[in-house]
C-alpha positions in Angstrom: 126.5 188.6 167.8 125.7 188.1 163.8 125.4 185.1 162.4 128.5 184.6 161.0 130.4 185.9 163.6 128.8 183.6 165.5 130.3 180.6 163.4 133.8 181.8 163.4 133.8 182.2 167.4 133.1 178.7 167.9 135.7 177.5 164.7 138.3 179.8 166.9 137.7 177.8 169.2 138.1 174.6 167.6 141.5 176.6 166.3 142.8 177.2 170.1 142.0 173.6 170.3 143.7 172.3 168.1 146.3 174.5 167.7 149.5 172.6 167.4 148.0 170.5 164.1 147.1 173.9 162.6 150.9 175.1 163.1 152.2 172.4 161.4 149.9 173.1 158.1 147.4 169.8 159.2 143.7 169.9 160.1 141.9 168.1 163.2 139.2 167.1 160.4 138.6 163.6 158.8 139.3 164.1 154.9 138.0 163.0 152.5 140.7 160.0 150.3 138.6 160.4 147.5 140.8 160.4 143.8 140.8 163.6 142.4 139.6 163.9 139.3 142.1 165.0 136.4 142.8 168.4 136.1 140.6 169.5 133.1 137.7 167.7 134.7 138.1 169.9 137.7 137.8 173.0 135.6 134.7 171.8 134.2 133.2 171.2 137.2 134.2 174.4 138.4 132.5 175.7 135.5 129.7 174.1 135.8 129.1 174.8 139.3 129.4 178.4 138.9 126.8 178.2 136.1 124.4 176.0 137.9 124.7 178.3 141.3 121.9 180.5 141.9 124.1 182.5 144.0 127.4 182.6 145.5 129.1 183.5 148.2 133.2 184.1 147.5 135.7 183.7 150.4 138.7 185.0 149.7 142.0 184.8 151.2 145.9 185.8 151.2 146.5 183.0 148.4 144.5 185.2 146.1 146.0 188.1 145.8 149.8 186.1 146.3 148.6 184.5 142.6 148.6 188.1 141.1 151.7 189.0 142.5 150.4 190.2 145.9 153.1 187.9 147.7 155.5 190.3 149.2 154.0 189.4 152.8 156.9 186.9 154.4 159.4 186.1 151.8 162.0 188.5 150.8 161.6 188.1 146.9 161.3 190.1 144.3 158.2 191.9 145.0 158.9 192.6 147.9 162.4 194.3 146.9 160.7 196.6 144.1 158.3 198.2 147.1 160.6 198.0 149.7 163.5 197.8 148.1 165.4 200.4 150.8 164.1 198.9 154.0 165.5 195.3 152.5 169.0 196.8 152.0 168.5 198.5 154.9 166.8 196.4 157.6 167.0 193.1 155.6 163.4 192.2 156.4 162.3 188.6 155.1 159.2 190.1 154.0 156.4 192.9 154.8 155.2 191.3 157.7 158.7 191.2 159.4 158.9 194.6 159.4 155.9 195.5 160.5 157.2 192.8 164.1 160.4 194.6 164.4 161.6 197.4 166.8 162.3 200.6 165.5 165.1 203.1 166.3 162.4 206.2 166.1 158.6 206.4 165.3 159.4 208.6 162.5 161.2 205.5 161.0 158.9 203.0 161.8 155.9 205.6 160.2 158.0 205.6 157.0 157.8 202.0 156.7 154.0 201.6 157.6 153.3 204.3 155.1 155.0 202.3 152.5 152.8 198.9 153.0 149.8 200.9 153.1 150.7 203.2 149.9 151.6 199.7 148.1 148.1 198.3 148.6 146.2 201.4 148.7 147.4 202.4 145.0 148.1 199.1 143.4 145.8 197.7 140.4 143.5 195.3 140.0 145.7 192.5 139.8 144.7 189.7 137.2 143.0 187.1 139.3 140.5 189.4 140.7 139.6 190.2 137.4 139.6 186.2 136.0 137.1 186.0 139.2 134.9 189.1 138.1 134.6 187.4 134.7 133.4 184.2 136.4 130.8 185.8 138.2 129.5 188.0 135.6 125.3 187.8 135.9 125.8 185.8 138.9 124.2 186.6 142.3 126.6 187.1 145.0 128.8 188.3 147.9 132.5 188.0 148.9 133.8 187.8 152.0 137.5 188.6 152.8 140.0 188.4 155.1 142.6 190.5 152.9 143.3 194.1 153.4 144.7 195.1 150.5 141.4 196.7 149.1 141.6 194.3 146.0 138.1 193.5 146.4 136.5 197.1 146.7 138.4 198.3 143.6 135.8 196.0 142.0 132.8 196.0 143.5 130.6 198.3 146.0 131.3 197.7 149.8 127.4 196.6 150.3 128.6 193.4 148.3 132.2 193.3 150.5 133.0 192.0 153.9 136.1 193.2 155.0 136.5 191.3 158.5 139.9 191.9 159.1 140.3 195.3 158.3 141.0 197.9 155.4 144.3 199.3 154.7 142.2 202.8 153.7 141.1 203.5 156.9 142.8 204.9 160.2 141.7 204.0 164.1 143.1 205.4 167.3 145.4 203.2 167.9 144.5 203.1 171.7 140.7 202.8 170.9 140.0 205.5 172.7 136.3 206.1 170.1 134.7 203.9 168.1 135.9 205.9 165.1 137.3 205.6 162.0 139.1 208.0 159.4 140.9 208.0 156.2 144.5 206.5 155.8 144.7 207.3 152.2 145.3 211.0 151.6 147.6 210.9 154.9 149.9 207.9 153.9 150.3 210.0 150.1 151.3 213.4 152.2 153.9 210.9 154.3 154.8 208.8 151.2 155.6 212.3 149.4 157.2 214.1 152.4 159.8 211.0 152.7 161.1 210.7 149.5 163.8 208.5 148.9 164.7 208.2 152.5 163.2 206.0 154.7 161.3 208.7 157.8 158.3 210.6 157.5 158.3 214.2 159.6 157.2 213.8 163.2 154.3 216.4 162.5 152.9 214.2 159.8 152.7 210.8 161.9 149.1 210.4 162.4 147.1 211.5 165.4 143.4 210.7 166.6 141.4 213.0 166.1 139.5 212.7 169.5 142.4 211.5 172.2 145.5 212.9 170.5 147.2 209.5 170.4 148.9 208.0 167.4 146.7 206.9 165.1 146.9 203.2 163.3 145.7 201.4 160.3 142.1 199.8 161.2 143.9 196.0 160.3 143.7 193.2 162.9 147.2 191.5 163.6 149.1 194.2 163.9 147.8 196.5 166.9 145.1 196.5 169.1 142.0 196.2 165.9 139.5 198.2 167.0 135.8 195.7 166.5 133.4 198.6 166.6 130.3 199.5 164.2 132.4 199.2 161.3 133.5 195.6 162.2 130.0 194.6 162.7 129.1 195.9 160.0 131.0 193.7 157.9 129.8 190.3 159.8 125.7 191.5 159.2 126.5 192.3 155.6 128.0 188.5 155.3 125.3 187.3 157.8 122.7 189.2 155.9 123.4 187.4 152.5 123.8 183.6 153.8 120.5 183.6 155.6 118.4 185.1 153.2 120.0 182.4 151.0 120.4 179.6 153.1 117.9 177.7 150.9 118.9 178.5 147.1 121.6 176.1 145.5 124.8 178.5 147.0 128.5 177.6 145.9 130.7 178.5 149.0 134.0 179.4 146.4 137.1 179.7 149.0 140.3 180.7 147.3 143.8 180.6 149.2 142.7 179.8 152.5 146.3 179.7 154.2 146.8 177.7 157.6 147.1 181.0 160.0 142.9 181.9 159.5 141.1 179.0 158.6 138.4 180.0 160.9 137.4 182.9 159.2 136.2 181.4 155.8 137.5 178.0 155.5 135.7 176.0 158.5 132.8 178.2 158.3 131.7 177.2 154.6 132.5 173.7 155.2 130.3 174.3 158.3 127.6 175.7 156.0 127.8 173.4 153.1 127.2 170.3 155.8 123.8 172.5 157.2 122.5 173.9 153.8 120.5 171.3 151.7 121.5 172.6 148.8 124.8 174.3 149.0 127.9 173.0 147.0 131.8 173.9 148.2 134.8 174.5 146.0 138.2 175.4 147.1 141.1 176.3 145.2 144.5 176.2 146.9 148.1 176.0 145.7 149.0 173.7 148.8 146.5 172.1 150.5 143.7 169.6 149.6 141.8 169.6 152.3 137.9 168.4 152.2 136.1 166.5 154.5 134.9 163.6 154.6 131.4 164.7 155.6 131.1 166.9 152.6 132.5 164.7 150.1 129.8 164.6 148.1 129.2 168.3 148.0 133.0 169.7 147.5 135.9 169.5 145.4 139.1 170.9 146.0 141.7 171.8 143.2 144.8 171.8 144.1 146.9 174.5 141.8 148.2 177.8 140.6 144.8 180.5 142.0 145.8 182.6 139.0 146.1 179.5 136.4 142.7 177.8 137.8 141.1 181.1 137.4 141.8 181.6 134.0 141.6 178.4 132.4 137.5 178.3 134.3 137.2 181.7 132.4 138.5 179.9 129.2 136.1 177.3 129.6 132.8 178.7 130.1 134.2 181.1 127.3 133.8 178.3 124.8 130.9 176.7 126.4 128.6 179.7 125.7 
């Protein structure tokens, strides 16, 4: 086991735990009660940390890509309505998600819905907070780990500087994980998106099959199947692993934005984790609802509590005049 993974087994634990104060959007953590500085003072130090960094290492989470309009997951709201606008009238799902937990009358059906989520993620743009973030780390040494599967990330910058833990909507498993194998999703979920039109069912002959078993095929995404943690998942954890050891001892900013409460133990408790153990490593989180720092990293962290996208841009702003 890497490293990393290593850390996130044991904050699992801790998650199991403690389960019930998770679920109700709290943390078994002390916090710190220190007074937040005012807003613009935040931004500079945000600034200033990012400057001052020799290298970085970016977690980041749902909250992210929600900020650049990303947020069609569990809410039925506008978003969600202009890429799934006929399942909503249809099924009156309160979100992606929901669908994707729901029983379907035929796997046709249900093929014509997944091929929609995965076409609206594989095809979408760089939305405007990744590219606020790329501006940040411009000359910067560093690494981002993720536990989004939207492919924001890799639209940006090459996999060798990615960790995709949780999956990649681009890529196809055998959904009874009968190989440790993985295939392209994208040309497939085009010829499906194409072959269903306006309705809402792709052709039997097009669901996809596994190329080795004959089985359906399924996106390689944990939390919605059976997430198939072969080479290409451990891959992912000794890239991440990789980077923090062989930096471990440089002045490294752990940068977590929109950490949710439903995976705090894949990037959240882990860099708070690090920033305790490292001598030199600083911690800033940026979250639209929670302010959580501990208490035993008080000195090191800061968390500003706020709009991702808004944050973001106003740090771009601000080493903009500074330099």
């Amino acid at each position: 086991m890497t490293f990393y993974e290593n850390l996130v087994m044991q904050t699992q634990m801790n998650y199991s735990r403690y389960y019930g104060l998770y679920a109700e959007g709290k943390t078994p953590y002390s916090l710190s009660e220190k007074t937040a500085l005012p807003y613009e003072e935040q931004i500079g130090r945000l600034a200033d940390e990012i400057k001052e960094a020799e290298c970085i290492l970016v977690g980041g989470a749902s909250g992210l890509s929600a900020a650049g309009g990303g947020d069609f997951y569990y809410e039925d709201n506008a978003s969600y309505r202009k890429y799934f606008g006929k399942y909503a009238e249809k099924y009156h799902f309160k979100g992606a998600f929901d669908g994707m937990m729901r029983q379907w009358d035929s796997r046709e059906e249900f093929w014509g819905y997944l091929a929609t989520f995965l076409h609206t993620t594989q095809t979408a743009g760089l939305r405007e907070p990744y590219k606020d973030l790329d501006r940040l780390l411009q000359g910067k040494d560093f690494f981002v780990i993720t536990t989004n599967q939207d492919t924001q990330f890799v639209k940006i910058y090459p996999e060798t500087q990615v960790a995709q833990i949780q999956g990649d909507h681009r890529f196809f498993q055998c959904a009874g994980c009968c190989t440790d194998d993985t295939w392209d999703a994208v040309k497939p979920v085009e010829e499906m998106v194409k072959a269903m039109g306006e309705g809402t069912s792709v052709p039997l002959e097009l669901i996809p099959r596994c190329p080795h078993c004959g089985g359906e095929a399924f996106p390689w995404v944990r939390g919605y199947g059976n997430f198939l943690q072969g080479k290409k998942y451990e891959e992912q954890y000794e890239k991440v692993s990789r980077y923090v050891l062989e930096h471990k001892d440089r002045k490294i900013l752990f940068l977590e934005l929109g950490v949710g409460r439903l995976t705090p133990m894949f990037i959240q408790e882990p860099f708070w984790n690090l920033t305790l153990s490292f001598p030199n490593a600083r911690y800033i989180a940026v979250n639209n609802q929670y302010n959580f720092l501990p208490k035993e990293i008080e000195d090191k962290g800061m968390v500003i509590v706020g709009d991702i996208a808004g944050v973001l841009k106003d740090a771009v702003e601000r080493m903009g005049k500074e330099i």
